[in-house]
C-alpha positions in Angstrom: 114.5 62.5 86.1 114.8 60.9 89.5 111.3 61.0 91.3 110.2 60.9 95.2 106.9 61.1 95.3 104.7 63.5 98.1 102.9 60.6 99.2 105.3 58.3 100.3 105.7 61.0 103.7 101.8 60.6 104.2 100.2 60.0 107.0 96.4 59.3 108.8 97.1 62.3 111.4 92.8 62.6 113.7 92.6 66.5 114.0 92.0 65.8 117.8 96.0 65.4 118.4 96.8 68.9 117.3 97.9 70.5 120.1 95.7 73.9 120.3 97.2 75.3 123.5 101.1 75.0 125.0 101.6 72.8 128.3 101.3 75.3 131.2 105.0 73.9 131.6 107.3 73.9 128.8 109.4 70.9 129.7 106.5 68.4 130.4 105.7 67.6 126.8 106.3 64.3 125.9 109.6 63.3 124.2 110.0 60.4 121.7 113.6 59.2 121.5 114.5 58.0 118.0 118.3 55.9 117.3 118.2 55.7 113.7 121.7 53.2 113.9 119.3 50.2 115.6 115.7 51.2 114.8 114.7 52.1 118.0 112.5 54.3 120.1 111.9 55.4 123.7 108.6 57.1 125.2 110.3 59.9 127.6 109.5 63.4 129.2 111.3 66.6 127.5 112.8 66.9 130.8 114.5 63.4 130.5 116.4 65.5 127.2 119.2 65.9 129.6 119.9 62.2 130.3 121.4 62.3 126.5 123.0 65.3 125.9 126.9 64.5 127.2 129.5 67.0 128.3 131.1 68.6 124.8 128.3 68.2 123.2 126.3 71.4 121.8 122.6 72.7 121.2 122.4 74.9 118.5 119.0 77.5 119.3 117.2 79.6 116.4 117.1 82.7 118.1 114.5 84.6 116.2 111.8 86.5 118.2 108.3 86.4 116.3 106.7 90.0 114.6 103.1 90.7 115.7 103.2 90.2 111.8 99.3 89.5 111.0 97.4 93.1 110.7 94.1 93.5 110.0 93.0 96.8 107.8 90.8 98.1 105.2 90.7 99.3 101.6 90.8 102.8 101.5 88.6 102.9 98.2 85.7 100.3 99.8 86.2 99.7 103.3 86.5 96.2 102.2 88.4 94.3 104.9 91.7 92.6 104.2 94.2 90.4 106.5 98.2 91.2 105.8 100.7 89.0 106.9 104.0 90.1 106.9 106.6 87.5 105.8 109.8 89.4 105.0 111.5 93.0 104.7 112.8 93.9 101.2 113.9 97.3 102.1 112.9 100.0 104.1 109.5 99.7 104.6 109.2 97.6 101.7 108.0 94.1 102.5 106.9 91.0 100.9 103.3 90.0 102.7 101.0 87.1 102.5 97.2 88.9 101.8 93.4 87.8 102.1 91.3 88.4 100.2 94.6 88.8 97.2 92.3 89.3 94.7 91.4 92.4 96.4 94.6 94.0 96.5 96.2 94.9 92.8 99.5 96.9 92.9 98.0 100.8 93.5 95.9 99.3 96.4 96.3 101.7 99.4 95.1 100.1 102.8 94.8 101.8 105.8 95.6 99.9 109.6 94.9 101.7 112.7 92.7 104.3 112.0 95.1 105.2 109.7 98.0 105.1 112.0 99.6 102.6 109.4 99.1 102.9 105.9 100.0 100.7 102.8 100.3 100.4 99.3 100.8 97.4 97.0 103.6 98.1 94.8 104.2 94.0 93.5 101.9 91.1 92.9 103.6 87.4 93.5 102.6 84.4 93.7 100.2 81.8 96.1 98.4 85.5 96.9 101.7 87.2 97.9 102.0 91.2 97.9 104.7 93.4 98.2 103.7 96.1 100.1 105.2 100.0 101.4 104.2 100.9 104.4 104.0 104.7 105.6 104.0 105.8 109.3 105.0 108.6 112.3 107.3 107.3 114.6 109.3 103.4 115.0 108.0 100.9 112.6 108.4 97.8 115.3 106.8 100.1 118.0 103.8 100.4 115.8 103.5 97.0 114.6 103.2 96.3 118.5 100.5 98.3 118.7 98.3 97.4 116.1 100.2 93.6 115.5 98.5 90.0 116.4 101.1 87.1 117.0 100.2 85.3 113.5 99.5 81.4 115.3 99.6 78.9 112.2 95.9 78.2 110.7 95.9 74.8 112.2 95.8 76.6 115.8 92.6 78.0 115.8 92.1 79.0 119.7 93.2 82.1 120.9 96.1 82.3 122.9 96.4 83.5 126.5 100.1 84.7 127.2 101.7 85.6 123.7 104.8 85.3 125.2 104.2 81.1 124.9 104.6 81.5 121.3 107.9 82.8 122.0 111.4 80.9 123.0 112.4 81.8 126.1 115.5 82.8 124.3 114.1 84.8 121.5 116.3 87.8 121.0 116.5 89.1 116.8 112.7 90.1 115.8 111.8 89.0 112.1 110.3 85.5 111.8 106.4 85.2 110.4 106.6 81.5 112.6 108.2 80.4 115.9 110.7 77.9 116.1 108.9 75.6 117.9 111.3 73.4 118.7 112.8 75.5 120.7 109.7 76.4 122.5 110.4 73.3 125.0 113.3 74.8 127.0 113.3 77.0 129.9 115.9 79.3 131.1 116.5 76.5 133.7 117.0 73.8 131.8 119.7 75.7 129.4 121.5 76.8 132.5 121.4 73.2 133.9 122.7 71.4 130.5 125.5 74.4 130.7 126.7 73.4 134.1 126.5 69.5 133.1 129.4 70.8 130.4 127.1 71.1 127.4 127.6 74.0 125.1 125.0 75.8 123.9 124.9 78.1 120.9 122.7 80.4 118.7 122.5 81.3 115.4 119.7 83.1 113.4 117.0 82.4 110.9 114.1 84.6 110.7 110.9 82.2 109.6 108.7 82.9 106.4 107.1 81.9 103.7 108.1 78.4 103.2 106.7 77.5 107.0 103.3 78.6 105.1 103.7 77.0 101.6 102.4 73.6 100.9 104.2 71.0 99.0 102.2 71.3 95.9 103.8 69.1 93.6 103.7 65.3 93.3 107.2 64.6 92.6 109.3 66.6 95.4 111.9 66.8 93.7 110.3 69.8 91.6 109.1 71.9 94.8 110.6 74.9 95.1 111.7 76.5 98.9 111.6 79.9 99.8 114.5 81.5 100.8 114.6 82.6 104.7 117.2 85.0 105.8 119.5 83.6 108.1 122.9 84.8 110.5 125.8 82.5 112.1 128.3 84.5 114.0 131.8 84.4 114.2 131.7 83.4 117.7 129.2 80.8 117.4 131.6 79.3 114.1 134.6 79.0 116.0 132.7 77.2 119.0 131.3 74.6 116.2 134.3 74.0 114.6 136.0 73.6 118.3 132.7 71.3 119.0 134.0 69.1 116.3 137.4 68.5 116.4 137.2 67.9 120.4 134.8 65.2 119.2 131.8 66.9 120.7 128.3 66.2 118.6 126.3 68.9 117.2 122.2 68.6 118.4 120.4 71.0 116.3 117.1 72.1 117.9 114.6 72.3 115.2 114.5 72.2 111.7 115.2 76.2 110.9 118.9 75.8 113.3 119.5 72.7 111.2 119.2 73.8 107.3 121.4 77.3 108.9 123.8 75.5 109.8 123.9 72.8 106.7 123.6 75.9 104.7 127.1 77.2 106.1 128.8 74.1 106.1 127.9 73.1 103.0 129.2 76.4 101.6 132.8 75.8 103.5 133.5 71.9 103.0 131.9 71.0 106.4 133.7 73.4 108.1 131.7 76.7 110.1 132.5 80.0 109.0 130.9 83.0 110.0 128.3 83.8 107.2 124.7 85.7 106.5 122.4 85.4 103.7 119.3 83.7 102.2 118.7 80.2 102.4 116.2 77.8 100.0 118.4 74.4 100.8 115.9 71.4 100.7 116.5 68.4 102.9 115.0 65.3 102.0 116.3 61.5 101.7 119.4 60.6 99.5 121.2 63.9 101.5 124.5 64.0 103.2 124.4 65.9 106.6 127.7 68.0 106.7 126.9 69.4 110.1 124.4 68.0 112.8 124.9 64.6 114.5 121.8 64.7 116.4 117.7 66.7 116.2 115.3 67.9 118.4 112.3 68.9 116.9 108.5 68.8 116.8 106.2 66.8 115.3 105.5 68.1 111.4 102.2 68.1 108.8 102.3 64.9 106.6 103.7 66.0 103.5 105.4 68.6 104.6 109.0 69.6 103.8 109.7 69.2 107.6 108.5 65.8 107.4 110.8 65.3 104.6 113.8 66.7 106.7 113.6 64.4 109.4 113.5 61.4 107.0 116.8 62.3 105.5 117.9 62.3 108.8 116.3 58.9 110.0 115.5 57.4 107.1 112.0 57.7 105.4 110.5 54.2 106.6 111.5 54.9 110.0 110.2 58.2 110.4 106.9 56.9 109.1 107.1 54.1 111.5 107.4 56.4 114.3 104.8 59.2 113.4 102.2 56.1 113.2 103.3 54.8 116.6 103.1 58.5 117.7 99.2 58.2 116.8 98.7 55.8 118.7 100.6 56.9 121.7 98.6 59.8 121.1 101.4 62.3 121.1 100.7 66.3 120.5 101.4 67.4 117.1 102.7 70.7 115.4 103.6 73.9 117.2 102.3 73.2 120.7 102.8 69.7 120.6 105.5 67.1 121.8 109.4 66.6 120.9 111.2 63.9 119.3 114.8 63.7 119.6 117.1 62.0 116.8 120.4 60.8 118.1 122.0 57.9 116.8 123.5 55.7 120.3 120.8 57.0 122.3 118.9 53.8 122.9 120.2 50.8 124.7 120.9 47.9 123.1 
């Protein structure tokens, strides 16, 4: 059995370069430009993004709108407290949840949000302190969840934040992700509609955020780690701009990591063609695979050891990538969610 071991995407990352709060301006995080074909690197301004993107060209944007999914409720037996996140819906008002304390809640647990205004009761246990639970309520599910919701910020953010609508792309549209896209979190309605009138195209597709965005790579040999699958959406319209995209010799930018392993998912499914398609998703980029779909990546900067990290390194290549987080260091870049952009975009350096 081949093995690619966790460690070789490691790296010395001081806590004081993850970026807490967003910029009070989106496009004034920094931007590191990455051309795999020469091994080289520029230090820009996300704003400077539109000095590579070229007319035909497209930007493919994950437009998932976060849940309020993190709700905070009781036992009904003890009182004891106990944190739900929800990560995906089953069916009705089924849904598959990440809870704390899980050794607290044992399928016939009933816990109570709200006052009682939301109720719950664990039906499933699964694994890494997963819980499927049904939830019972008066009225709109979503209108409820606004009301007794918190925007679930990853556990690596741990200030509050001001204007929950940051955590949101300015393009968020279908509600259902446990995570934010973050990469798209950079752009402003202002800067799409600028890239738009330069010529570029600019497209959407879907994939609501869960689990795996949470899930640690847990195994020393990567090869045996196991993705969760994340529901995801192309549409017909979007398909036949791709497909135009391509033949007219346009490239395909993918912004963030969640629009990228949609839209490998599709193409991989239709011989590298885009077809309109929905489903669930567990495809797992790392080195040794063969993009079908993107040419270029924007994206943030990701955990060591992370599958993200290991995305980007298929992409770039491994010792690159590595090469580049450790300059980002020392640059001090932001890191994570709130932090700064890299761009991956073979040509995009001068010689």
């Amino acid at each position: 059995m081949k093995i690619m071991n966790v460690n070789d995407f490691d790296f010395e990352l001081p806590e004081r370069l993850i970026a807490q709060v967003p910029l009070k301006e989106r496009t004034k995080s920094r931007l590191m430009v990455l051309d795999p074909a020469v091994q080289k690197l520029e230090h820009r301004e996300f704003s400077n993004l539109e000095d590579y993107i070229k007319p035909g060209d497209c930007l493919v944007l994950n437009d998932t709108r976060v849940m309020p999914a993190r709700l905070y409720g009781t036992k009904e037996e003890t009182g004891a407290k106990i944190e739900v996140l929800l990560l995906k819906q089953i069916e009705n008002d089924s849904w598959e949840t990440l809870v704390k304390p899980a050794k607290r809640v044992k399928p016939g647990t009933e816990i109570s949000f709200g006052d009682g205004r939301l109720t719950a009761v664990c039906t499933e246990s699964l694994e890494h302190g997963g819980r499927v639970l049904e939830f019972k309520y008066d009225g709109v599910f979503y209108e409820v969840l606004d009301q007794l919701g918190e925007m679930p910020l990853p556990p690596y953010i741990t200030e509050t934040l001001d204007d929950q609508e940051r955590y949101q792309t300015v393009f968020a549209k279908n509600r259902g992700s446990a995570a934010a896209p973050t990469a798209g979190l950079h752009f402003t309605e202002e800067m799409l509609e600028r890239l738009e009138n330069k010529g570029v195209h600019v497209a959407f597709i879907t994939l609501h955020v869960g689990l795996g965005t949470f899930r640690p790579v847990s195994v020393d040999n990567i090869l045996e780690h196991e993705m969760h699958g994340e529901f995801y959406q192309l549409t017909k319209g979007t398909a036949e701009l791709l497909n135009r995209v391509k033949e007219e010799g346009g490239r395909i930018i993918s912004v963030g990591t969640t629009s990228t392993r949609t839209l490998e998912t599709v193409a991989s499914s239709y011989n590298g063609r885009f077809e309109e398609a929905s489903g669930w998703t567990d495809i797992f980029i790392y080195p040794g695979y063969t993009f079908k779909a993107i040419d270029g990546l924007i994206t943030n900067f990701h955990l060591p050891q992370s599958t993200l990290i290991m995305l980007v390194s298929a992409l770039a290549g491994r010792e690159f990538i590595i090469s580049a987080y450790r300059t980002a260091v020392e640059e001090e870049y932001r890191f994570f969610s709130f932090g700064d952009a890299m761009l991956i975009l073979e040509g995009s350096t001068k010689e």
